[in-house]
N, CA, C, O and CB atoms as a CASP TS submission, in Angstrom:
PFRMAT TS
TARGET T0000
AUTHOR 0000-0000-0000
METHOD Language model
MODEL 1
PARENT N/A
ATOM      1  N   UNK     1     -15.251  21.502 113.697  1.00  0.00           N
ATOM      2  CA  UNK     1     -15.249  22.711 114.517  1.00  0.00           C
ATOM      3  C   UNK     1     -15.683  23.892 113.659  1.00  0.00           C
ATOM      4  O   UNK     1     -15.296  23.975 112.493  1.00  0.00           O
ATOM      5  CB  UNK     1     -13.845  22.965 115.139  1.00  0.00           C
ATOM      6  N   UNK     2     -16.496  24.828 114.222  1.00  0.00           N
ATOM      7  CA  UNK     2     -16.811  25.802 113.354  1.00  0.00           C
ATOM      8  C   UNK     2     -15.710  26.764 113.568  1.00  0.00           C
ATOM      9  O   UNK     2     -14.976  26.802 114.555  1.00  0.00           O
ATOM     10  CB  UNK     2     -18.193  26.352 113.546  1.00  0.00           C
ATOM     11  N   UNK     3     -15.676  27.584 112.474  1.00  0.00           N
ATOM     12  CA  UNK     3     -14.538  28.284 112.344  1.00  0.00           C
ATOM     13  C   UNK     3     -15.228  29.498 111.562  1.00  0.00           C
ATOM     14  O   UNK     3     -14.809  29.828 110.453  1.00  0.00           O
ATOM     15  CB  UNK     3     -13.291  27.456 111.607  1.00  0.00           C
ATOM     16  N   UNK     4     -16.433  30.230 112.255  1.00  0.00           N
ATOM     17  CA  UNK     4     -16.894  31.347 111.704  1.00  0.00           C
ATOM     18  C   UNK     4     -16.636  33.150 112.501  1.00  0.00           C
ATOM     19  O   UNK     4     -16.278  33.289 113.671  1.00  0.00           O
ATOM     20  CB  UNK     4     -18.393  30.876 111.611  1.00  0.00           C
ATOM     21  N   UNK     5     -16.801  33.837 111.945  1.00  0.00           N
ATOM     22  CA  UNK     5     -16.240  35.347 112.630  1.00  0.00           C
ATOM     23  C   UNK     5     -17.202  35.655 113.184  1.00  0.00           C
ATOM     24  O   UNK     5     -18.268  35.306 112.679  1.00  0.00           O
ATOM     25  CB  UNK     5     -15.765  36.603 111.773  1.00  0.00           C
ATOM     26  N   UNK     6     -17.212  36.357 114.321  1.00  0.00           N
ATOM     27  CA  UNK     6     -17.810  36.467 115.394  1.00  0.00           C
ATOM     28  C   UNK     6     -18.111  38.144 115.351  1.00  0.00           C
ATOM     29  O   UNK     6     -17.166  38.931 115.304  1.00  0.00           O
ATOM     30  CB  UNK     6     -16.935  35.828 116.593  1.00  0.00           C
ATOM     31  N   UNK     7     -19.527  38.609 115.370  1.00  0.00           N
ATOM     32  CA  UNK     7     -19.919  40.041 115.685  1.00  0.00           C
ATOM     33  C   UNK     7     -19.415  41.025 116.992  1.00  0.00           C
ATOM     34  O   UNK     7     -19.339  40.644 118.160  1.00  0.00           O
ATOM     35  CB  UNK     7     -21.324  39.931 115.803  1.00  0.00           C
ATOM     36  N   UNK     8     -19.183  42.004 116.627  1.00  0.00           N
ATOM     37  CA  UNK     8     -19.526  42.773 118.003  1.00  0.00           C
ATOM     38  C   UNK     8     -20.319  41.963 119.305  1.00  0.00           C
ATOM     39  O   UNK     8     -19.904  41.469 120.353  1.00  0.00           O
ATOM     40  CB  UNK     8     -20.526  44.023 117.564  1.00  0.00           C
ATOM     41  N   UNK     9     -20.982  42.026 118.999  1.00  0.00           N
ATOM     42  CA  UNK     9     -22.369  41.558 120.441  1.00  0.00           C
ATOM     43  C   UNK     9     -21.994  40.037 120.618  1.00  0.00           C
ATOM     44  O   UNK     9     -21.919  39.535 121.739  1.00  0.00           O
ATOM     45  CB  UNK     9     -24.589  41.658 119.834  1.00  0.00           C
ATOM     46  N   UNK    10     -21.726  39.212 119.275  1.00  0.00           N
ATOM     47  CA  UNK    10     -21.346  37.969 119.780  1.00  0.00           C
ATOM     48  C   UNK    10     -20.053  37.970 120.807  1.00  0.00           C
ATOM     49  O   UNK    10     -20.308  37.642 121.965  1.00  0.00           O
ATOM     50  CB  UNK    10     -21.085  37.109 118.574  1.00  0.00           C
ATOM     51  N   UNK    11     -18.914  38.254 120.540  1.00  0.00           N
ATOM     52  CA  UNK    11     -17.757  38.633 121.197  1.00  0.00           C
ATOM     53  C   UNK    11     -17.954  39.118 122.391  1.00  0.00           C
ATOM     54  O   UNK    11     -17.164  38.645 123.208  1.00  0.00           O
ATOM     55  CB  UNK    11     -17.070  39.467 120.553  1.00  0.00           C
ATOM     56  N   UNK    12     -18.905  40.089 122.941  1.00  0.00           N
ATOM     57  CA  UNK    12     -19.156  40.466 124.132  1.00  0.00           C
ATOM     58  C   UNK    12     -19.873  39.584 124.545  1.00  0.00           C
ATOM     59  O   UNK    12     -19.504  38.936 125.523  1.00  0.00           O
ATOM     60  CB  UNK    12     -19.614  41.595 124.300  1.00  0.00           C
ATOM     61  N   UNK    13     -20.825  39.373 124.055  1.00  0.00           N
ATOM     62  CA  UNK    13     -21.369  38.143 125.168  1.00  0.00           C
ATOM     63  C   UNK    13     -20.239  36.769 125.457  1.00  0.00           C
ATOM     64  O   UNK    13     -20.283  35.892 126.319  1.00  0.00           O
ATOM     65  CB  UNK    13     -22.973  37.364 124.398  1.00  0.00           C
ATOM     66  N   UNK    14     -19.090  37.057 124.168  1.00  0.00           N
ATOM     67  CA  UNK    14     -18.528  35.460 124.508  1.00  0.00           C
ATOM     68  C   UNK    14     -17.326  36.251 126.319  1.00  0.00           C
ATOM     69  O   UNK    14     -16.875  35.614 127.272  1.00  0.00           O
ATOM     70  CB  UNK    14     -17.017  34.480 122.343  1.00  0.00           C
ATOM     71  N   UNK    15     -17.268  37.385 126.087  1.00  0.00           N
ATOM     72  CA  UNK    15     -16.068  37.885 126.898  1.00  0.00           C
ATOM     73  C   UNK    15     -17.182  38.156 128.151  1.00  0.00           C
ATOM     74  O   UNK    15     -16.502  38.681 129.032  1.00  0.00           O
ATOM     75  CB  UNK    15     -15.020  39.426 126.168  1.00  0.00           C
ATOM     76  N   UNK    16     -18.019  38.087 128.443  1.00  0.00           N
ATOM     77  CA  UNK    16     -19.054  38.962 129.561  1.00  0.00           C
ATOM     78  C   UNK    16     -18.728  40.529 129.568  1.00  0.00           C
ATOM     79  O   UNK    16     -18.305  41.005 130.622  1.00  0.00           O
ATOM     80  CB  UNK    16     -18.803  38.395 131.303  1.00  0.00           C
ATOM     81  N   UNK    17     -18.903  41.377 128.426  1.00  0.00           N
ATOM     82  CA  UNK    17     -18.242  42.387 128.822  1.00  0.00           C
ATOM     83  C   UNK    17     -19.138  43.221 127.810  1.00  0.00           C
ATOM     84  O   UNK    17     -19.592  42.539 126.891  1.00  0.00           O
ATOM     85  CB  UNK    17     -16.593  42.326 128.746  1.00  0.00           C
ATOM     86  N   UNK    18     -19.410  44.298 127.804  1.00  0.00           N
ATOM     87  CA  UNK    18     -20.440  45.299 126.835  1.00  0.00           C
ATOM     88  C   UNK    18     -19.788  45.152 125.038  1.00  0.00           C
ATOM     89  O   UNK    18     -18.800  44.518 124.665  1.00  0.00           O
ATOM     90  CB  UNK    18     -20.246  47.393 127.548  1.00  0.00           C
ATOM     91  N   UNK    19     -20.417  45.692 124.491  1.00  0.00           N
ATOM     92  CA  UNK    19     -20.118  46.143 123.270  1.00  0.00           C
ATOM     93  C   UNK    19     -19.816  47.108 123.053  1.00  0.00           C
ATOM     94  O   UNK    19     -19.601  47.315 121.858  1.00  0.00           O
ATOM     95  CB  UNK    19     -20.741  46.055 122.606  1.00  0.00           C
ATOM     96  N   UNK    20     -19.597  48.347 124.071  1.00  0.00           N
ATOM     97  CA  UNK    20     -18.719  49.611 124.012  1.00  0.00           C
ATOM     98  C   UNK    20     -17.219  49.460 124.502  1.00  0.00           C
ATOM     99  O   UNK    20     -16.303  50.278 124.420  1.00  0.00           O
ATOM    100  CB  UNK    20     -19.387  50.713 124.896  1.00  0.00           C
ATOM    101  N   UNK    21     -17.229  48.068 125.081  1.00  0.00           N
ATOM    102  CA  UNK    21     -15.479  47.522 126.143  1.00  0.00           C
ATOM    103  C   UNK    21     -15.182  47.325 124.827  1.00  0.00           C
ATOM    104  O   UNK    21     -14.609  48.278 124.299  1.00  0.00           O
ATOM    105  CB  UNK    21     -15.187  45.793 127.564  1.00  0.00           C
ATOM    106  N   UNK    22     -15.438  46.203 124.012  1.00  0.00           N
ATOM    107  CA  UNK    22     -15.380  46.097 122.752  1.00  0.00           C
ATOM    108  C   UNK    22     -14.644  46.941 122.128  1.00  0.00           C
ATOM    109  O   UNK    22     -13.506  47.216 122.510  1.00  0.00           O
ATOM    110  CB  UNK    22     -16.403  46.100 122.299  1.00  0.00           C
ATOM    111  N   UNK    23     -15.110  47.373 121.259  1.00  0.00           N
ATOM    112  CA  UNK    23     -14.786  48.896 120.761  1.00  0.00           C
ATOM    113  C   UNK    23     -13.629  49.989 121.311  1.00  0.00           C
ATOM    114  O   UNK    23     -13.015  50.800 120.618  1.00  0.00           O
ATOM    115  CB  UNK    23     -16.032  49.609 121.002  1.00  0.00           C
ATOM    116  N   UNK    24     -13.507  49.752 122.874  1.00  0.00           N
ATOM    117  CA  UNK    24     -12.405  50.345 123.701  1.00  0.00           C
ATOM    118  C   UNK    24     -11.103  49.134 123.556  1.00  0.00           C
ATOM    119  O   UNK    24      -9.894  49.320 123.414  1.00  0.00           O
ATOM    120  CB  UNK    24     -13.016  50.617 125.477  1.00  0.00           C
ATOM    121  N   UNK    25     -11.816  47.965 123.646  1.00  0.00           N
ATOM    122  CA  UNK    25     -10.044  47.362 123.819  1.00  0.00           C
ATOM    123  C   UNK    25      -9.327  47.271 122.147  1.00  0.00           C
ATOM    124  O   UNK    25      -8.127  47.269 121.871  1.00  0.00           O
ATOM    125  CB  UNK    25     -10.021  45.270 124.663  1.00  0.00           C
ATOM    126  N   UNK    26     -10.152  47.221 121.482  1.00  0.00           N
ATOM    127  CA  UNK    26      -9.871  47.671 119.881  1.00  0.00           C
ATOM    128  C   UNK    26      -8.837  48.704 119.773  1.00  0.00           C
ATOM    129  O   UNK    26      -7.676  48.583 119.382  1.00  0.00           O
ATOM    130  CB  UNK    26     -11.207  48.316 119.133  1.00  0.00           C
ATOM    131  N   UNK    27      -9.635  50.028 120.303  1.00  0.00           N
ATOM    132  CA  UNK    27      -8.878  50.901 119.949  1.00  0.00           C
ATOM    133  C   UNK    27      -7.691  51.594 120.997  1.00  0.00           C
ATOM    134  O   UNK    27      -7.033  52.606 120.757  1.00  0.00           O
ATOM    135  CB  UNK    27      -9.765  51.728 119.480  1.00  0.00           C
ATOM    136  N   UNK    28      -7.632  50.807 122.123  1.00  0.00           N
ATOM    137  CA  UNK    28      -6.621  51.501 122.742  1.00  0.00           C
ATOM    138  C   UNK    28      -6.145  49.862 123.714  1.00  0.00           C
ATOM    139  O   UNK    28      -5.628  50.010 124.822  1.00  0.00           O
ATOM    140  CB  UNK    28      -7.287  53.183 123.726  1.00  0.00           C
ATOM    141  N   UNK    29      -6.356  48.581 123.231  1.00  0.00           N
ATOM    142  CA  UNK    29      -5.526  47.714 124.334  1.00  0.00           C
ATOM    143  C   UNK    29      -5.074  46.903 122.793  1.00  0.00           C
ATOM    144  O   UNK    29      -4.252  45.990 122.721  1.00  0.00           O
ATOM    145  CB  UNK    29      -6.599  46.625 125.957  1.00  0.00           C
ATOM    146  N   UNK    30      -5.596  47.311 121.997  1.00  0.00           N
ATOM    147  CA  UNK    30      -5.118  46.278 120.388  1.00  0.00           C
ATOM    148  C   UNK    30      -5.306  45.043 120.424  1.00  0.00           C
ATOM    149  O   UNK    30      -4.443  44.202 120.171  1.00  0.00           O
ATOM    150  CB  UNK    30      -3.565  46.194 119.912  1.00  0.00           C
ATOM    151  N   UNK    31      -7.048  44.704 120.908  1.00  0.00           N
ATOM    152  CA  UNK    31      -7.431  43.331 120.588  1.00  0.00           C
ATOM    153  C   UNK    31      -7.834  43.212 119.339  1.00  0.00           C
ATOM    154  O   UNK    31      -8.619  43.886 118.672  1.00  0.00           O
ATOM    155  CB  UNK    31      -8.408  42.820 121.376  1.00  0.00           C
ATOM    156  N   UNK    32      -6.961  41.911 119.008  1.00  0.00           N
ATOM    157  CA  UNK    32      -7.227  41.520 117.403  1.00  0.00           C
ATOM    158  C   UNK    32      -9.152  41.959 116.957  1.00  0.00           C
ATOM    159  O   UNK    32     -10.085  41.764 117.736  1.00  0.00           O
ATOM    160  CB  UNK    32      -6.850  39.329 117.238  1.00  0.00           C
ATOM    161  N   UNK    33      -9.262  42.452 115.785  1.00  0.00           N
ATOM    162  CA  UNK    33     -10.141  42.093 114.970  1.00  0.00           C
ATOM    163  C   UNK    33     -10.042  42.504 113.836  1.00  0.00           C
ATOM    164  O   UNK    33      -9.026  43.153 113.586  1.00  0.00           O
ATOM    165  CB  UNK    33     -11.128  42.295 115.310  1.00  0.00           C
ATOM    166  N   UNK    34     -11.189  42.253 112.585  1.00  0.00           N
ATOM    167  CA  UNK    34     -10.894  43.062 111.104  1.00  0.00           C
ATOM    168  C   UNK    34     -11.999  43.772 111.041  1.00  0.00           C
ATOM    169  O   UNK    34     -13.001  43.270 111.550  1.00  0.00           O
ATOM    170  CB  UNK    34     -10.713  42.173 109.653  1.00  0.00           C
ATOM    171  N   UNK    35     -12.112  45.213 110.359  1.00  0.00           N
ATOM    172  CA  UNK    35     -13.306  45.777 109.766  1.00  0.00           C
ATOM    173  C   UNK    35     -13.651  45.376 108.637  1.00  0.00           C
ATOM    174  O   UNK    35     -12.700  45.077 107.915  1.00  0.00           O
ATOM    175  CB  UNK    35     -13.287  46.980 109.647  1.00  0.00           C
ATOM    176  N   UNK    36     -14.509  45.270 108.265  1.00  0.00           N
ATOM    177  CA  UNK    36     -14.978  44.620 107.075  1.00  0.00           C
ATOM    178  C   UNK    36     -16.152  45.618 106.373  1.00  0.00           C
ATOM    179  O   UNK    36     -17.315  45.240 106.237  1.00  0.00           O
ATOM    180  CB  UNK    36     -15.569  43.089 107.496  1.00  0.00           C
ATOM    181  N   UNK    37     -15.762  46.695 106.030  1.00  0.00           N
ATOM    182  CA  UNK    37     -16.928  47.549 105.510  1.00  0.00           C
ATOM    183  C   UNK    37     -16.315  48.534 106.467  1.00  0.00           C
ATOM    184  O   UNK    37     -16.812  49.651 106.605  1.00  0.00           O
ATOM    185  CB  UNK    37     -18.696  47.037 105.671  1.00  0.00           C
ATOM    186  N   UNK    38     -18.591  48.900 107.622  1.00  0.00           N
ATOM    187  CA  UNK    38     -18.413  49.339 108.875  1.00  0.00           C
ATOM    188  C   UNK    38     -18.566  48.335 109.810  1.00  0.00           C
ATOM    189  O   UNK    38     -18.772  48.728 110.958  1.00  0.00           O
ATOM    190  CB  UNK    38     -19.203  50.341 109.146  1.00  0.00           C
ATOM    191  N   UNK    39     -18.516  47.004 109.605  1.00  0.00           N
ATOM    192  CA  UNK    39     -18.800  46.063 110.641  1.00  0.00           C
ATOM    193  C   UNK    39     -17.305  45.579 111.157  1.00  0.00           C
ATOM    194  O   UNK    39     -16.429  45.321 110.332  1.00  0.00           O
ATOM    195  CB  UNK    39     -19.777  44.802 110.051  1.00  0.00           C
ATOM    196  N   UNK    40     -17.109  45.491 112.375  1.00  0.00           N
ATOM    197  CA  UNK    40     -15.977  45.123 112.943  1.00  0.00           C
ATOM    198  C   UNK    40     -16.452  42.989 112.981  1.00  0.00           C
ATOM    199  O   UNK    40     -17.604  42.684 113.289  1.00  0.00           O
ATOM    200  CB  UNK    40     -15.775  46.249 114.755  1.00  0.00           C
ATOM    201  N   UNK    41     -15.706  42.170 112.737  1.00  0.00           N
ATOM    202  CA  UNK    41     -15.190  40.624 112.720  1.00  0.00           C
ATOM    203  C   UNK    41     -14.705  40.197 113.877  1.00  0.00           C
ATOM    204  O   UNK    41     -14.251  41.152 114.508  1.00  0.00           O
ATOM    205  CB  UNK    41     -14.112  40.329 111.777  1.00  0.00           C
ATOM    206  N   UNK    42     -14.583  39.037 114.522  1.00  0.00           N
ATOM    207  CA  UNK    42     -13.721  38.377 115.596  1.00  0.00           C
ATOM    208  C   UNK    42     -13.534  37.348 115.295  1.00  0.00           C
ATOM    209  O   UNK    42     -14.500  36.642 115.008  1.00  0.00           O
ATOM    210  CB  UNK    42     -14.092  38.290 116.815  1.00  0.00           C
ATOM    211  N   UNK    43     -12.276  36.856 115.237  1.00  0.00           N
ATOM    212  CA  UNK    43     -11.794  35.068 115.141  1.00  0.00           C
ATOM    213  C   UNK    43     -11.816  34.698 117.286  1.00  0.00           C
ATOM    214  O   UNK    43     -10.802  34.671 117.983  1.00  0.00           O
ATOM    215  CB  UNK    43      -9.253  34.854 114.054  1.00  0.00           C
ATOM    216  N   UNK    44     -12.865  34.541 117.650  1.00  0.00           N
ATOM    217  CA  UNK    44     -12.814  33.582 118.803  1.00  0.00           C
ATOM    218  C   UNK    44     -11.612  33.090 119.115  1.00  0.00           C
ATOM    219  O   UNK    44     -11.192  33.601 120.153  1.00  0.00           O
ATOM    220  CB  UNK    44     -13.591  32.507 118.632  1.00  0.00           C
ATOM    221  N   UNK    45     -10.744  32.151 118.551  1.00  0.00           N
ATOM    222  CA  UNK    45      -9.727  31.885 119.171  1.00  0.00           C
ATOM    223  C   UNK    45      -8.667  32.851 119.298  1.00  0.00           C
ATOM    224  O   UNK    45      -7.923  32.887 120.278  1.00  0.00           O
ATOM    225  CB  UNK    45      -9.353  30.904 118.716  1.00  0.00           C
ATOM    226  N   UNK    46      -8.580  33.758 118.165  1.00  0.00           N
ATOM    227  CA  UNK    46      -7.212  34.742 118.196  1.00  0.00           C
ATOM    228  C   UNK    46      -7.983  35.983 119.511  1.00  0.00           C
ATOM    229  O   UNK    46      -7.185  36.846 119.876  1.00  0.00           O
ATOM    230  CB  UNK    46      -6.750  35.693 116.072  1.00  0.00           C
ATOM    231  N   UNK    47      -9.027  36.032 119.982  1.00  0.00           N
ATOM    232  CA  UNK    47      -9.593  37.050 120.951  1.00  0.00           C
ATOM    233  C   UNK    47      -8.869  36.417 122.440  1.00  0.00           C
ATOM    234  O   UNK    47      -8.168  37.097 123.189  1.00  0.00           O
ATOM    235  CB  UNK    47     -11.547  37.070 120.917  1.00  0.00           C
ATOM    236  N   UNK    48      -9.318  34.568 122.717  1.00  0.00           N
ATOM    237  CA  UNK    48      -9.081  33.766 123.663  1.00  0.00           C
ATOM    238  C   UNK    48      -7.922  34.366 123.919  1.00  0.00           C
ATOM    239  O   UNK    48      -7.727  35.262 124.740  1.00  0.00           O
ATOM    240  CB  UNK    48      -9.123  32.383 123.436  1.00  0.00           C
ATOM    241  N   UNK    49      -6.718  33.575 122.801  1.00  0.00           N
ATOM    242  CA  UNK    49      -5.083  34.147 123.126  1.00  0.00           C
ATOM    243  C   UNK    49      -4.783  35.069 123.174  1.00  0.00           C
ATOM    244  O   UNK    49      -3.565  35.078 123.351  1.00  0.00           O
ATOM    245  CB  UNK    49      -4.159  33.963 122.506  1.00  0.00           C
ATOM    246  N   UNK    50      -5.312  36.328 123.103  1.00  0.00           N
ATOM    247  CA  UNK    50      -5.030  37.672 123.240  1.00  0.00           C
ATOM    248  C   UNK    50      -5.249  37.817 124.490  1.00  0.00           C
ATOM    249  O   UNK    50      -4.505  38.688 124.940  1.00  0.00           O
ATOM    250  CB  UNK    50      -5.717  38.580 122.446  1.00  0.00           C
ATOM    251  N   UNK    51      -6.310  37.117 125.703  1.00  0.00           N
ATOM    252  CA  UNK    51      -6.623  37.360 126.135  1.00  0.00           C
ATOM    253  C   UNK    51      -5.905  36.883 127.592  1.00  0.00           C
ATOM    254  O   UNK    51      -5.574  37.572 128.558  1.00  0.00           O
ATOM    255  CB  UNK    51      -7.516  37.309 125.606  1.00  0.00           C
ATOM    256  N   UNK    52      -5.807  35.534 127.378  1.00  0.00           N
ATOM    257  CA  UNK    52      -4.314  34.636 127.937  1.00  0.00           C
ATOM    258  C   UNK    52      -3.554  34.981 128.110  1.00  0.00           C
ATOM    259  O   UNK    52      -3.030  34.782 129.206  1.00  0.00           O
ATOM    260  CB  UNK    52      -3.673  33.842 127.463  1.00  0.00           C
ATOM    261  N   UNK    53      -2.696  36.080 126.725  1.00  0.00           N
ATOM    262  CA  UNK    53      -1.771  36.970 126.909  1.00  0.00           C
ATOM    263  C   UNK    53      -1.713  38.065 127.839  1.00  0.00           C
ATOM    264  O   UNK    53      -0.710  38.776 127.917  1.00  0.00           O
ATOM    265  CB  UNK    53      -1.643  37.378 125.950  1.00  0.00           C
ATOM    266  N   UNK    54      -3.061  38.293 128.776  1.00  0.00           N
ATOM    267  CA  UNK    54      -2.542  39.464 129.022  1.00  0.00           C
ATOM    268  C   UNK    54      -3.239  41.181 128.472  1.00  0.00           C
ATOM    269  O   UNK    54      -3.397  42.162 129.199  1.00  0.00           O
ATOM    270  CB  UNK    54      -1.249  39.134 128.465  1.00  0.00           C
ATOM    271  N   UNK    55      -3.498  41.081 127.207  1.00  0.00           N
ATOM    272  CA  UNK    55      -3.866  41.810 126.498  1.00  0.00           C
ATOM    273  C   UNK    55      -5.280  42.723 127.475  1.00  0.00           C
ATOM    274  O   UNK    55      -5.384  43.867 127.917  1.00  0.00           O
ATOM    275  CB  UNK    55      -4.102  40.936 125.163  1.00  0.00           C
ATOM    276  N   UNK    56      -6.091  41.621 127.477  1.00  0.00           N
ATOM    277  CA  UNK    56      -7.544  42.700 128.448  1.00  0.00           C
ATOM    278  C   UNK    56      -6.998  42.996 129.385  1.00  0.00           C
ATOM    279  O   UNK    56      -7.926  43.509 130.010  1.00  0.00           O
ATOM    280  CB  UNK    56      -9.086  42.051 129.088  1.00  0.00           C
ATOM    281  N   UNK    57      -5.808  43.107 130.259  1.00  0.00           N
ATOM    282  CA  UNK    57      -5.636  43.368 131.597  1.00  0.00           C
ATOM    283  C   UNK    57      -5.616  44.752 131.686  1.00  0.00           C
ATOM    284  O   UNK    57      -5.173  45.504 130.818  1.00  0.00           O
ATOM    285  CB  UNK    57      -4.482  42.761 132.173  1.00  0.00           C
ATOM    286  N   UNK    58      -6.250  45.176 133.066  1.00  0.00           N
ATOM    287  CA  UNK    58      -6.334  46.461 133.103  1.00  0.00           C
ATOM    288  C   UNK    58      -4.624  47.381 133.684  1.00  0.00           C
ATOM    289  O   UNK    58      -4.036  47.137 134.738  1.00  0.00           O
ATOM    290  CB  UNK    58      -7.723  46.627 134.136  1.00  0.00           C
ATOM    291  N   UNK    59      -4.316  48.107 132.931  1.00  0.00           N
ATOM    292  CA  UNK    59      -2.784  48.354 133.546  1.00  0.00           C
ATOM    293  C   UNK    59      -2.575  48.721 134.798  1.00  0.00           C
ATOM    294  O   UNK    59      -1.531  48.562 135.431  1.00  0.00           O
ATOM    295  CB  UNK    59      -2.076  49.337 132.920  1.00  0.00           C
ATOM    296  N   UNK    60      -3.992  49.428 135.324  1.00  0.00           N
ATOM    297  CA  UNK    60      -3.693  49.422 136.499  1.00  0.00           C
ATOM    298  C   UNK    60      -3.877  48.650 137.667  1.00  0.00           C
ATOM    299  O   UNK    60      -3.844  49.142 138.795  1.00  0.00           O
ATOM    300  CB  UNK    60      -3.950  50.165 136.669  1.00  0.00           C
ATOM    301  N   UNK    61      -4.157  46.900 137.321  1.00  0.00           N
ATOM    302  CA  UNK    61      -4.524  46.159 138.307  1.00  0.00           C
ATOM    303  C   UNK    61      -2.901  45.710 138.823  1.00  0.00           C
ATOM    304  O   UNK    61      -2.672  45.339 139.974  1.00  0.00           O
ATOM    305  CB  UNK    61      -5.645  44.938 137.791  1.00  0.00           C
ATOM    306  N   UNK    62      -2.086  45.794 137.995  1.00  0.00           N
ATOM    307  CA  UNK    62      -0.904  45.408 138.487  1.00  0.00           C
ATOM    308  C   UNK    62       0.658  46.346 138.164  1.00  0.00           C
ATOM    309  O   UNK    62       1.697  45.950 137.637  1.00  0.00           O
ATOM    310  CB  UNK    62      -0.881  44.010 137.943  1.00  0.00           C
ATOM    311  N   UNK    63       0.386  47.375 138.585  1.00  0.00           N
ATOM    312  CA  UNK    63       1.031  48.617 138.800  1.00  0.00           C
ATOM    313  C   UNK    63       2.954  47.402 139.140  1.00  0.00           C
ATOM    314  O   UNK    63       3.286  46.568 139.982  1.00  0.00           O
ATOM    315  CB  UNK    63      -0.041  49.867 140.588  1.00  0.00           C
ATOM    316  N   UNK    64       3.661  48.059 137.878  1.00  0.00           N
ATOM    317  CA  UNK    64       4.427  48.231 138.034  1.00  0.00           C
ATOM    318  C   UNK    64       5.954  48.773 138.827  1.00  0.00           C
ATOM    319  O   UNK    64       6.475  49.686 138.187  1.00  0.00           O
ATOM    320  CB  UNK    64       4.007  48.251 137.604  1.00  0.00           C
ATOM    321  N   UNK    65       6.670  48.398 139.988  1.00  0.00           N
ATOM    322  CA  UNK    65       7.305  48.981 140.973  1.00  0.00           C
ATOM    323  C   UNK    65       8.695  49.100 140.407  1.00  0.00           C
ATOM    324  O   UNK    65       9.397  48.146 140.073  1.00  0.00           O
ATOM    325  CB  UNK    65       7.175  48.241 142.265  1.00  0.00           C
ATOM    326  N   UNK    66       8.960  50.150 140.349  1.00  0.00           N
ATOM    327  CA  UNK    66      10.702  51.126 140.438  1.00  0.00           C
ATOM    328  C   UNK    66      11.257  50.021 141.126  1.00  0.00           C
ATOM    329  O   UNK    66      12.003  49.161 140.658  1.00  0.00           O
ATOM    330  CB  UNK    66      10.942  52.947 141.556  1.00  0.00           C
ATOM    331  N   UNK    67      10.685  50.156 142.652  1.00  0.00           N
ATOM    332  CA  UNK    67      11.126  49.724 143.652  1.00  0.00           C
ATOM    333  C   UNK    67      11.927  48.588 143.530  1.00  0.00           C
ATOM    334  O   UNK    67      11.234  47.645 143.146  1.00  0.00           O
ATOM    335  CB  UNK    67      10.252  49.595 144.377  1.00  0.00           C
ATOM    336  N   UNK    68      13.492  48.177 143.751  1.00  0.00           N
ATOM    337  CA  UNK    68      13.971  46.806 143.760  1.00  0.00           C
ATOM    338  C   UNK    68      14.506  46.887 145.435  1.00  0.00           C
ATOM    339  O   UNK    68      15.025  45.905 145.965  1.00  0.00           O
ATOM    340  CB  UNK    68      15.293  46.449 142.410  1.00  0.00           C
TER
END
């Protein structure tokens, strides 16, 4: 199995999602990656389980209710 780090642009194309979402769920949903210099890294699988988790969800697709 390859087990190599994954670019910006690779990562978006693996997620269907831009390379500026990228960059946004980084800095404000705390999807794993490392900087390495100025180049941002992705481990593919630790992105997957982040993702499983929950992590890309948008907060407001599932609005939270007071309400009991």
């Amino acid at each position: 199995m390859e087990d190599r780090w994954l670019s910006v642009d690779e990562i978006a194309g693996h997620l269907g999602i831009k390379r500026d979402t990228v960059y946004k769920w980084v800095g404000e949903r705390g999807m794993p990656g490392h900087k390495i210099g100025r180049l941002w890294k992705f481990n593919k699988g630790a992105v997957d389980e982040w993702v499983r988790s929950g992590g890309a969800r948008d907060a407001r697709e599932n609005p939270k209710s007071d309400a009991s």
